[in-house]
C-alpha positions as CSV (number, residue, x, y, z in Angstrom):
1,X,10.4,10.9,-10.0
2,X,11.6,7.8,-7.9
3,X,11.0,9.8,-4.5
4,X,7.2,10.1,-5.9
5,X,7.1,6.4,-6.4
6,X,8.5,5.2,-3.5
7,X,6.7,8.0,-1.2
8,X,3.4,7.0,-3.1
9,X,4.5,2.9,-2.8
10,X,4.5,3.4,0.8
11,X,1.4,5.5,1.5
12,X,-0.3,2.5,-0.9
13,X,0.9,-0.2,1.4
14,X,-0.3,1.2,4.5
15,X,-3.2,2.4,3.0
16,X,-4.1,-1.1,1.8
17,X,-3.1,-2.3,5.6
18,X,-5.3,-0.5,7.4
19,X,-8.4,-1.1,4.8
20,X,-7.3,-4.6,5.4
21,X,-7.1,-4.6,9.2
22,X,-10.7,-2.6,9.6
23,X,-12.8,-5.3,7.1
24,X,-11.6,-8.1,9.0
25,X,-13.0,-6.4,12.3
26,X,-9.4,-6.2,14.0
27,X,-9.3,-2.5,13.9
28,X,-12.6,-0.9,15.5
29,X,-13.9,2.3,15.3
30,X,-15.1,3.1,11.5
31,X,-17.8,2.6,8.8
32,X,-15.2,0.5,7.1
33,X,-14.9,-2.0,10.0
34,X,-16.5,-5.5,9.2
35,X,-17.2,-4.9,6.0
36,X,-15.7,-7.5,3.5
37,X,-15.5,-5.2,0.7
38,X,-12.2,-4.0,2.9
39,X,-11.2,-6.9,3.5
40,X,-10.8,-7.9,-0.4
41,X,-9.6,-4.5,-1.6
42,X,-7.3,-3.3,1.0
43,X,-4.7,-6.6,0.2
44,X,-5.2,-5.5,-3.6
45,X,-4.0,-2.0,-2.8
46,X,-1.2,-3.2,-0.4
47,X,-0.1,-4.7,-3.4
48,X,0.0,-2.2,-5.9
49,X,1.8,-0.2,-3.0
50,X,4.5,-3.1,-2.9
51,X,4.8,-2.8,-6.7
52,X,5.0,1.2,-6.9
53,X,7.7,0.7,-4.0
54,X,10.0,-1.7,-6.0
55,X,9.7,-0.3,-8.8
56,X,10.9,3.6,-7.2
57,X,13.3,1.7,-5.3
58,X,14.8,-0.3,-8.5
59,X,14.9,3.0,-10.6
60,X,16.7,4.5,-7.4
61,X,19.2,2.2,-8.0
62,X,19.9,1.9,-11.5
63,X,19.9,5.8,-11.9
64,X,23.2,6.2,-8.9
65,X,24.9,3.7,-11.3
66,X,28.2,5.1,-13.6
């Protein structure tokens, strides 16, 4: 279960980094590009992605425990 969260953290973050990237106009080349609707969601998915990735990586460490 934690590889799930920490797999699904990352793909979230970069995800949410690229959305970012093409609604501020810095990365060219798609419908999504310039649009600010991108630019305000792809941070709040970065985000999530951040949180799913601590939290996979906190249960990761708290299962390898004795």
């Amino acid at each position: 279960m934690n590889w799930v969260l920490i797999v699904g953290g990352i793909l979230l973050m970069l995800a949410g980094i690229v959305w970012t990237l093409q609604g501020l106009g810095i990365l060219p080349g798609s419908v999504m590009s310039g649009v600010t609707f991108w630019a305000i969601v792809g941070p709040i998915v970065a985000v999530v992605g951040v949180g799913l990735l601590s939290w996979g990586v906190a249960r990761r460490g708290r299962s390898s425990r004795p």
